[in-house]
C-alpha positions in Angstrom: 12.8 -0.4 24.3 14.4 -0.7 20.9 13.0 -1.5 17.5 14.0 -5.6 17.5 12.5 -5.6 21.0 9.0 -3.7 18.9 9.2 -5.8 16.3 9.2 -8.9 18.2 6.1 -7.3 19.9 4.5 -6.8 17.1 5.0 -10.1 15.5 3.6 -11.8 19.1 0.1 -11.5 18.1 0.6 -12.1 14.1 2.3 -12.3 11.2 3.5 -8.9 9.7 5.5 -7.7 6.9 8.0 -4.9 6.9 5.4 -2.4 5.6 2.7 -3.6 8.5 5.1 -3.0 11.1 5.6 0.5 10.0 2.1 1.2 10.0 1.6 0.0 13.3 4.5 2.0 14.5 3.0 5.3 12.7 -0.5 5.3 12.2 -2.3 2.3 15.0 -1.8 0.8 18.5 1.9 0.5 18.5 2.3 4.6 17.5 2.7 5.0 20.9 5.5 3.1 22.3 8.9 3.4 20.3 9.7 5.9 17.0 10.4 3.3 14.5 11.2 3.9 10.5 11.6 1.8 7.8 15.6 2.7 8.2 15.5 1.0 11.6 12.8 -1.8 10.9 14.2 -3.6 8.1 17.5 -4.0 9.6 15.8 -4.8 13.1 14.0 -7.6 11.2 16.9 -8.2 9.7 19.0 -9.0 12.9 16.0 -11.0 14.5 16.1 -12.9 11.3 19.7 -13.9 11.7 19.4 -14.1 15.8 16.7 -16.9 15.1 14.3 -14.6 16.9 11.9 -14.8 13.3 11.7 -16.5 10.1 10.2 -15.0 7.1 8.6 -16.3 3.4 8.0 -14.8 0.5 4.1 -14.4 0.2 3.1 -13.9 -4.3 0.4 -11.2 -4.1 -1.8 -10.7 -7.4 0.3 -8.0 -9.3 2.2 -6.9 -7.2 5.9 -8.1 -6.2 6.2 -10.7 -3.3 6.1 -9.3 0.5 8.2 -10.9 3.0 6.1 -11.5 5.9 7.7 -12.4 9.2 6.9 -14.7 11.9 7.8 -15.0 15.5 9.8 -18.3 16.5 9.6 -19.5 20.6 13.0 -18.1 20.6 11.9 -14.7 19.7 9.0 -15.4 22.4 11.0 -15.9 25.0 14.0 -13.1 24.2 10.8 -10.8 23.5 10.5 -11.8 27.7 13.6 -11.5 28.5 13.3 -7.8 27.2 10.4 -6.9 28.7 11.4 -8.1 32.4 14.9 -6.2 31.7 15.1 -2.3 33.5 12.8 -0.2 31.3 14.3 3.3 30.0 12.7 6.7 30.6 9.7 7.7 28.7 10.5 9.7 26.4 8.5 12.3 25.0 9.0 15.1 22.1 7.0 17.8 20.9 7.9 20.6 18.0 4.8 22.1 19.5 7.0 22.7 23.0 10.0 24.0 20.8 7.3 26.7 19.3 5.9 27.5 22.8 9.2 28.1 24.0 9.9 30.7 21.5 6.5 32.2 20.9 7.8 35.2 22.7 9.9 36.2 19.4 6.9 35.4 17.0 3.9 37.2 15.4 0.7 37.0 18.5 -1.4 36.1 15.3 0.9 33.0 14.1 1.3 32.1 18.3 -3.3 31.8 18.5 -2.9 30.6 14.5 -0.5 27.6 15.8 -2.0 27.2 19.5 -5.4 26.3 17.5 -3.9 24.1 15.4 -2.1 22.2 18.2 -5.3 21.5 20.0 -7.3 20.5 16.7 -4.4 17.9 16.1 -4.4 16.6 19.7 -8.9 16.6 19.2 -8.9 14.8 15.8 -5.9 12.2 17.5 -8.2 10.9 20.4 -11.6 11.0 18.1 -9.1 9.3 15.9 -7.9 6.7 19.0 -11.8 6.5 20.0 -12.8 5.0 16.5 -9.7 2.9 16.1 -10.5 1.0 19.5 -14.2 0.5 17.9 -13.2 -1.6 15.5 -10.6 -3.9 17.3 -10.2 -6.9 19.6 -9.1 -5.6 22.8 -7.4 -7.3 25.4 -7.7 -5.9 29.1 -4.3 -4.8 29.0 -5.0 -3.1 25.6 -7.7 -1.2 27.3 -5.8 0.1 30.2 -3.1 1.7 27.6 -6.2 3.1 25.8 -7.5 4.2 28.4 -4.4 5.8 29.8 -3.7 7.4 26.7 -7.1 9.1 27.3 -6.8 10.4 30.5 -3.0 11.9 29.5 -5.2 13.3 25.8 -8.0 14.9 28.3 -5.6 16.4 30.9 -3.3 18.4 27.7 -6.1 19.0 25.8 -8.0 20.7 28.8 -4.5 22.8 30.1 -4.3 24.1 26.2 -8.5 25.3 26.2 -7.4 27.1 29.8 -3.8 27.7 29.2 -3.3 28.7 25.5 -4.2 32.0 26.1 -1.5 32.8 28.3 1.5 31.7 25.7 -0.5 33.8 23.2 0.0 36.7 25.5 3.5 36.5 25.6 3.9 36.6 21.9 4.4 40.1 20.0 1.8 42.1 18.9 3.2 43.4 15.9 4.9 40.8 13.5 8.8 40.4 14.2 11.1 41.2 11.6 12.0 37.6 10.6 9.6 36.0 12.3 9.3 32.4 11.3 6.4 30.9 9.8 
């Protein structure tokens, strides 16, 4: 899935500037399908804009500059479709954590158990974090299966790193490298 094909998903259920796009992408539901920056966004809207995908006005806000806010046309409703019954890609999935882990052989066993803790707190305060997000919003069913899906795949990591962590701390050095990153 690309960004235009995010946007356009994003703009299905509402209106959205720009900046509410990227802090769907980042911070709320939409976090979990497609990396997405304001680099790629603006020109994405941009594009759909052109395409006849969306239309956008300028919206006055009280002391502040104008925000473009963008709107969905049945064009971009039904190419939105068209993308979504298209071959999907692989998931892809990224984690600096895994790049540390890799490595933690090299490194200090202090910043290994330092890091390992700090991992797992992340991945905790992210599903408390999901758990009060859903609270407050209007779910559809099919919003609750991805929440719900992104539970079970929160539970099953965070439980192999309370079991597991000890064993990559173990591999790490006793005594701090020469070097060692930090």
């Amino acid at each position: 899935m690309n960004v235009k094909t995010l946007c356009l998903s994003i703009l299905y259920n509402g209106d959205a500037s720009g900046y509410d796009i990227r802090r769907m992408c980042t911070d709320e539901e939409f976090a979990y399908f497609v990396e997405a920056s304001y680099g790629s966004i603006y020109p994405a809207l941009a594009k759909l804009e052109e395409e006849g995908s969306v239309t956008s006005q300028l919206v006055p806000q009280d002391g502040k500059p104008a925000r473009r806010v963008y709107t969905i046309t049945e064009a971009g409703r039904q190419a939105f479709a068209e993308q979504l019954s298209g071959p999907l890609a692989e998931d892809v999935f990224r984690s600096p954590f895994l790049l540390f882990a890799r490595f933690a052989h090299i490194l200090p066993r202090e910043l290994v158990e330092q890091r390992c803790n700090e991992f797992l707190k992340r991945q905790e305060d992210r599903w408390s974090k999901l758990e009060t997000t859903t609270e407050d919003m209007e779910c559809t069913a099919a919003d609750e299966w991805i929440i719900d899906f992104g539970r079970a795949i929160g539970d099953v990591a965070m439980a192999y790193m309370r079991t597991h962590m000890h064993k990559l701390i173990d591999l790490a050095q006793a005594e701090p490298a020469k070097n060692a990153a930090e």
